[in-house]
NUZA-709460 format. One record per residue (C-alpha): residue in one letter; chain; x, y, z. Coordinates in Angstrom, 2 decimals. Layout:
  rest  kette       c1       c2       c3
     A      A        X        Y        Z
...
% end
This chain:
  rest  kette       c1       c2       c3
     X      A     0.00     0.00     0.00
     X      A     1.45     3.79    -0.44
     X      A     0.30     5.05     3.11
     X      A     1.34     8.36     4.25
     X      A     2.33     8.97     8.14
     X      A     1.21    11.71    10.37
     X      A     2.60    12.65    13.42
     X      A     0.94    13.72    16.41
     X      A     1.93    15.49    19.63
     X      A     0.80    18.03    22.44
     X      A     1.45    21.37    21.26
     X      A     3.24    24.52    22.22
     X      A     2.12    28.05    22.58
     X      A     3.46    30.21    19.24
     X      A     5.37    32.07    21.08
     X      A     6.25    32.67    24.98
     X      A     4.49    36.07    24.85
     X      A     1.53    36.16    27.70
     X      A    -1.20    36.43    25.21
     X      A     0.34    33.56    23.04
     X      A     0.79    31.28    26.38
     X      A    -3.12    32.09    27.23
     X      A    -4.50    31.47    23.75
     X      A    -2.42    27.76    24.02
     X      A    -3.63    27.54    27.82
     X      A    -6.83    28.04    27.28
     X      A    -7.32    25.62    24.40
     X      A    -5.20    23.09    25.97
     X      A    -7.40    22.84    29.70
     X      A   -10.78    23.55    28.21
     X      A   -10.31    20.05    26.35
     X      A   -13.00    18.17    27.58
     X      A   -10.74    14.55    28.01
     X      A    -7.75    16.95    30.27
     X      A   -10.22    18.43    32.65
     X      A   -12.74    15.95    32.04
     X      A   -16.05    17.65    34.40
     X      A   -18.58    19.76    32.61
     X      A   -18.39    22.62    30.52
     X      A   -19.79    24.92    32.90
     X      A   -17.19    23.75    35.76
     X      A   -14.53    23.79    33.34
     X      A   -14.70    26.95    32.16
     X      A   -15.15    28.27    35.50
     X      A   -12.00    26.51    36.15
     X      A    -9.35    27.48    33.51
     X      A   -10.93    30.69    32.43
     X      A   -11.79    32.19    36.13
     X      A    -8.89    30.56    38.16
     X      A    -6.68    29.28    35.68
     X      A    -6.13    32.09    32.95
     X      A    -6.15    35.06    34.87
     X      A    -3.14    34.38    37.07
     X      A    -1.06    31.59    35.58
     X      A     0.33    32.65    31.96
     X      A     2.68    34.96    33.01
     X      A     4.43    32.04    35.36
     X      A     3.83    29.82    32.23
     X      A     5.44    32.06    30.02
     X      A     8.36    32.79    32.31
     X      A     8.83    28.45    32.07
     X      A     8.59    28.42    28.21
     X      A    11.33    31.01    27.89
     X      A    13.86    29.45    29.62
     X      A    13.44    26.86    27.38
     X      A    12.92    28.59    23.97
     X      A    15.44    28.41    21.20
     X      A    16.30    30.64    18.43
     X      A    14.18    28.09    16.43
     X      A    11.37    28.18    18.74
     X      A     9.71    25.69    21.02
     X      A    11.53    23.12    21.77
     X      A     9.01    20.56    21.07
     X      A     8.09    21.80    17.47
     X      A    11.65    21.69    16.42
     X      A    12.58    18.42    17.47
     X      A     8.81    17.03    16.18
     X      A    10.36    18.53    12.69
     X      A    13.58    17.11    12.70
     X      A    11.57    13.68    13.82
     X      A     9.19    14.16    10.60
     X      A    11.67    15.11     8.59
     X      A    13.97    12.14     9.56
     X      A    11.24     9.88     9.68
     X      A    10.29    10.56     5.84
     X      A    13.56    10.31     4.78
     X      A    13.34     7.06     6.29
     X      A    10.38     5.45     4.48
     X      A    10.65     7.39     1.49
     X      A     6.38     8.41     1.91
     X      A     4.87    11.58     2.77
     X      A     4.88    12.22     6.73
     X      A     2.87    15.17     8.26
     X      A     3.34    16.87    11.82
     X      A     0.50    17.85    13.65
     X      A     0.09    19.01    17.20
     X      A    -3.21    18.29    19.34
     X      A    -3.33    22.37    20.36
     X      A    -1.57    24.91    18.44
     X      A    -0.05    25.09    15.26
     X      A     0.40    22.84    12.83
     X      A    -3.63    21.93    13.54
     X      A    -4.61    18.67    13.11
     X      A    -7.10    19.75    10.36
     X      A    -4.35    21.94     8.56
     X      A    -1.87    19.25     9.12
     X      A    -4.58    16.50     7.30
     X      A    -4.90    19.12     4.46
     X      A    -1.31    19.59     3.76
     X      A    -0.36    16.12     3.77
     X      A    -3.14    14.76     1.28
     X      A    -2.33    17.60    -1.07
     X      A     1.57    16.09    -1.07
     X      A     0.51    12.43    -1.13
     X      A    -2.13    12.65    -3.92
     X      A    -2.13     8.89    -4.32
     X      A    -2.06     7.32    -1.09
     X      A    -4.22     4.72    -0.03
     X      A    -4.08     4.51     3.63
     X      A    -3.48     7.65     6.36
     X      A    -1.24     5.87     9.59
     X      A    -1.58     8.04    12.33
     X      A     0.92     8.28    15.26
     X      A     0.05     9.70    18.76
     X      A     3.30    10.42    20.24
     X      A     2.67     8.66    23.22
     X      A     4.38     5.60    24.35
     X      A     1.30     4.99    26.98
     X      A    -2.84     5.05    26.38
     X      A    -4.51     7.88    28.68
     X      A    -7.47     9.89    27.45
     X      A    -5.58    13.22    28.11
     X      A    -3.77    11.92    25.28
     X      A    -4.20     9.37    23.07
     X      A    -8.02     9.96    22.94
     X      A    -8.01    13.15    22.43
     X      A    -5.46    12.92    19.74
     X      A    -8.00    10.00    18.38
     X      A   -11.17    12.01    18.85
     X      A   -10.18    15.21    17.30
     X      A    -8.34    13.54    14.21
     X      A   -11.25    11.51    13.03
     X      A   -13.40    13.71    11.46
     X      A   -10.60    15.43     9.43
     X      A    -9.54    12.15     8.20
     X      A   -12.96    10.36     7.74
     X      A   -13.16    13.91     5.54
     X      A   -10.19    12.61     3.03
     X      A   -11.96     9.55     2.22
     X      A    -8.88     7.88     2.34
     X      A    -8.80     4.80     4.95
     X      A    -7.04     5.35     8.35
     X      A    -5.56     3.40    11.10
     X      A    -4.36     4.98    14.50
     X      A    -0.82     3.56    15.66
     X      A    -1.79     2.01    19.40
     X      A     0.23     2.84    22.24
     X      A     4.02     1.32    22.19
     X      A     5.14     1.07    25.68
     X      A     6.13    -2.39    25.60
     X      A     7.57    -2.44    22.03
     X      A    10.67    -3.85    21.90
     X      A    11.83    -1.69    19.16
     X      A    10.71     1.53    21.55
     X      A    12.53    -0.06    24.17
     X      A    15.32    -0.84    22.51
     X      A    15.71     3.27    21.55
     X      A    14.94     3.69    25.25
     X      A    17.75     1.54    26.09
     X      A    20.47     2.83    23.83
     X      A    19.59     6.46    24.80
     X      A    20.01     6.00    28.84
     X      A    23.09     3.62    28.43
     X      A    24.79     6.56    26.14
     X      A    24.22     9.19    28.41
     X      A    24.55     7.88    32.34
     X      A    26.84     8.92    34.84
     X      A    28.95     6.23    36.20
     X      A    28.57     7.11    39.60
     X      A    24.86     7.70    39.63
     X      A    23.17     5.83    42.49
     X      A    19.59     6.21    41.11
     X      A    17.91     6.26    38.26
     X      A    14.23     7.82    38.60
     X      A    11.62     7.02    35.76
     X      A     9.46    10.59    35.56
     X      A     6.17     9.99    33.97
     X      A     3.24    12.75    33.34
     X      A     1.06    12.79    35.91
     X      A    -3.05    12.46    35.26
     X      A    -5.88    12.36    37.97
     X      A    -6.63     8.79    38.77
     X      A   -10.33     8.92    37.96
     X      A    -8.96     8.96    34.58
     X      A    -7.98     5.22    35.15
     X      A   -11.49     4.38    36.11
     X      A   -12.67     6.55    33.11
     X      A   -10.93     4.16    30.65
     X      A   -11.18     1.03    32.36
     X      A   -13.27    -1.18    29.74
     X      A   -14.45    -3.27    33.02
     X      A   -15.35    -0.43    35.34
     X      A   -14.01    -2.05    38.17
     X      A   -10.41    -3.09    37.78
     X      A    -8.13    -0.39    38.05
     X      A    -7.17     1.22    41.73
     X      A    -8.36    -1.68    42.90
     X      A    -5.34    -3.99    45.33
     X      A    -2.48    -5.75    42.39
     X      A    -4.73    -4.26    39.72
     X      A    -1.78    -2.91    37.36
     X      A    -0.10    -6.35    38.23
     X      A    -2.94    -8.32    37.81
     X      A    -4.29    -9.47    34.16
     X      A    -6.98    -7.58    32.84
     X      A    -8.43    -6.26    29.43
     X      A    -8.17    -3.19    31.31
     X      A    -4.44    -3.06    30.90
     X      A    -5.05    -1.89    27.33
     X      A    -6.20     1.58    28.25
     X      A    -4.45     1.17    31.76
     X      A    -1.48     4.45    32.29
     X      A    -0.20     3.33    35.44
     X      A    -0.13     0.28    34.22
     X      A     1.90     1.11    30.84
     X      A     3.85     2.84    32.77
     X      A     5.09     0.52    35.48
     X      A     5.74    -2.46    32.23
     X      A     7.78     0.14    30.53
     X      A     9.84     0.84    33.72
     X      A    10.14    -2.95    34.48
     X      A    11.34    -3.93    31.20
     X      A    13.83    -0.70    31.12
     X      A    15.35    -1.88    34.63
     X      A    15.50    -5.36    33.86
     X      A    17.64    -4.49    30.44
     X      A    20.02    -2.10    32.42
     X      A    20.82    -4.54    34.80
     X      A    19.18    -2.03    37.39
     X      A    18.66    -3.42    41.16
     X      A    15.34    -3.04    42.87
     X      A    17.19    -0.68    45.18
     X      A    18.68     1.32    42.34
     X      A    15.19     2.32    40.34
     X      A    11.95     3.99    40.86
     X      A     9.13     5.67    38.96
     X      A     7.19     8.88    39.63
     X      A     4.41    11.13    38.04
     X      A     4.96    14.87    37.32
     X      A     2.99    17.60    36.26
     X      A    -0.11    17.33    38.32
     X      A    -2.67    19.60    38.60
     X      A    -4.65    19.79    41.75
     X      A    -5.57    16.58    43.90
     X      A    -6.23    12.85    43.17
     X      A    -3.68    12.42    40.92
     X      A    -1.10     9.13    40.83
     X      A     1.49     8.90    43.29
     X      A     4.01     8.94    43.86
     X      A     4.68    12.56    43.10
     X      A     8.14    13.26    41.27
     X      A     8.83    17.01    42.80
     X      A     8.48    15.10    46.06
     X      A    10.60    12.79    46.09
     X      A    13.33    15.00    44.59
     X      A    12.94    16.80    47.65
     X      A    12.95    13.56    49.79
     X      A    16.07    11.13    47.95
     X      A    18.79    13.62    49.76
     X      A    17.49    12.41    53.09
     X      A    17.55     8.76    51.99
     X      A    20.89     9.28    51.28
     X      A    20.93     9.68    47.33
     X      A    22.08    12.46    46.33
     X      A    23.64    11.18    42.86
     X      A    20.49    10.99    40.88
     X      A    19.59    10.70    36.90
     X      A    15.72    10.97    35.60
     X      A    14.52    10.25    32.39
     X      A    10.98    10.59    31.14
     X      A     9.71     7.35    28.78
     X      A     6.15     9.69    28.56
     X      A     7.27    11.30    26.29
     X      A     9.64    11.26    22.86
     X      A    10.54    14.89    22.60
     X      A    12.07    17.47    24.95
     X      A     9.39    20.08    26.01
     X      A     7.98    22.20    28.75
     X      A     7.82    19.33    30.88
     X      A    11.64    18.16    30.86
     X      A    13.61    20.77    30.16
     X      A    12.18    23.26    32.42
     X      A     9.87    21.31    34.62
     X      A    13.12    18.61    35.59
     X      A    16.24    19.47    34.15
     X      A    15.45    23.43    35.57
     X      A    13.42    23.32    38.36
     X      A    13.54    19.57    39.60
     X      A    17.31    20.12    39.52
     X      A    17.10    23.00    42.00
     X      A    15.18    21.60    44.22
     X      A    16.81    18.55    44.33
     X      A    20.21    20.49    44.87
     X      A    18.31    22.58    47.28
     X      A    17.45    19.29    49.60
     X      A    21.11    18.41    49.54
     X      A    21.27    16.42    46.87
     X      A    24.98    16.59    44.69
     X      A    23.80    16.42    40.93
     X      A    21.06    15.31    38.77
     X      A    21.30    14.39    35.74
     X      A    18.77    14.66    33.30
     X      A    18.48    12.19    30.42
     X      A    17.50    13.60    27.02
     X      A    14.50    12.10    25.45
     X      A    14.43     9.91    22.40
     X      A    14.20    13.24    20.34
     X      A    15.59    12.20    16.75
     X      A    17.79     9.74    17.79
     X      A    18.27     7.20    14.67
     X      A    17.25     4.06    16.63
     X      A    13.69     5.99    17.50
     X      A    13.31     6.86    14.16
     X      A    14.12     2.93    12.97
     X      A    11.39     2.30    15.80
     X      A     9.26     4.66    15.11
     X      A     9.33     3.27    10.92
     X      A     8.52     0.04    12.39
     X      A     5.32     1.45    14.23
     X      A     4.21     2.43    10.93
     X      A     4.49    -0.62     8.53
% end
């Protein structure tokens, strides 16, 4: 078949001007599968709480980050598209869930260039299934592509492929410290009613063993995804159950999984590690939410509490073994 590839991830605000940052802000929280309670709630939420106090301190984050390029995250996401069509020798499109390029304008651009294809693959960035996510990636995609008339397939989520983990692999071997005595897996964070949410069983998850325990609900399970692609990661590094951990960052009010990542960085100085590395398998492109949120301000605080050094591991970015994966995904 001549398919064509699109690429799919979060977004970035256009620029790290206040207005720009509340524009992205406001698109990005009033999604109804991120702050998933109703409309009238929500918007009470982000746009009478939310919006009028926190872009500036959002902006402030974003340019510490910024490039001469731009964000961060769109300029990798190029280089990966770019990479990845040189690779398969097809059309690939970028797209980003909020912001520019839209998914709709994204869909356009890439049917006008692949005139003849007869299949659309679609890749959500996301090595693990949540509905802050994956869904929403899945829900706002369809109608532009049922539009084409050209058939469509979403890639599902690739924790646990070995071709992901191999990438994964390769990336923390190449860059970690010899004398690190911990090695922290930092996931995004996302309330835990989301679990029950996607649970196909409505009554599996957060209950005792559940991510351990089989279930169809594993499918759609985060936590779950999450711990299997930290298990398999430690058991290829050779890592001791002493040496390892995994966390969730990024939260946003209560009820969300624990354990907390800015807490423990806090807390590992007074357990006596203080030579720490993090890397975050939630995601395959630097962003907001490693550069500034963990190699910035985790490091800090982490310094802060005693610790000596962290040391941040780059994400899979466009690392030629993620792009081989990544290929792979889409055959």
């Amino acid at each position: 078949m001549k398919s064509a590839v699109l690429l799919v991830n979060l977004g970035s605000p256009a620029s790290t001007s206040i207005p720009d940052v509340r524009r992205y802000l406001d698109q990005f929280l009033m999604d109804p599968y991120v702050i998933d309670v109703p409309w009238p709630l929500r918007a009470l939420i982000v746009k009478g709480l939310i919006l009028p106090t926190r872009p500036p301190k959002t902006a402030h984050a974003y340019q510490s980050i910024w490039t001469s390029d731009g964000s961060p995250l769109i300029v990798i996401s190029e280089r990966q598209r770019r990479a990845l069509e040189a690779r398969l020798q097809r059309p690939v499109g970028l797209a980003m869930r909020y912001g520019e390029p839209s998914i709709p304008n994204a869909v356009a651009e890439l049917v006008a260039r692949a005139k003849d294809c007869d299949e659309i693959v679609v890749v959500p960035l996301y090595p693990q299934y949540a509905m802050a996510t994956t869904k929403t990636v899945e829900v706002e995609a369809e109608p532009a592509l049922r539009a084409t008339g050209i058939p469509f397939r979403f890639v599902p989520p690739f924790y646990g492929d070995e071709r992901y983990l191999d990438a994964m692999e390769a990336r923390i071997r190449c860059d970690y410290p010899v004398d690190i005595q911990y090695l922290l897996f930092s996931y995004h964070g996302i309330p835990a009613r989301h679990l029950r949410k996607t649970d196909p069983t409505h009554g599996h998850c957060l209950t005792p063993d559940c991510c351990t325990t089989p279930s169809p609900a594993h499918a759609t399970c985060y936590r779950h995804q999450a711990i299997v692609t930290t298990q398999r990661l430690a058991q290829r590094l050779n890592l001791t159950p002493e040496g390892y951990g995994f966390s969730f960052q990024s939260r946003l009010g209560s009820g969300w999984l624990e354990p907390f990542t800015d807490v423990l960085l806090e807390q590992f100085p007074a357990r006596g590690i203080t030579r720490l590395a993090v890397v975050c398998p939630s995601f395959v492109a630097d962003c907001l939410e490693t550069l500034e949120e963990i190699a910035i301000r985790g490091r800090a605080s982490f310094l802060a509490a005693g610790g000596e050094s962290l040391h941040y591991v780059p994400c899979l970015n466009d690392d030629p073994l993620w792009i081989e994966a990544l290929a792979a995904l889409c055959e």
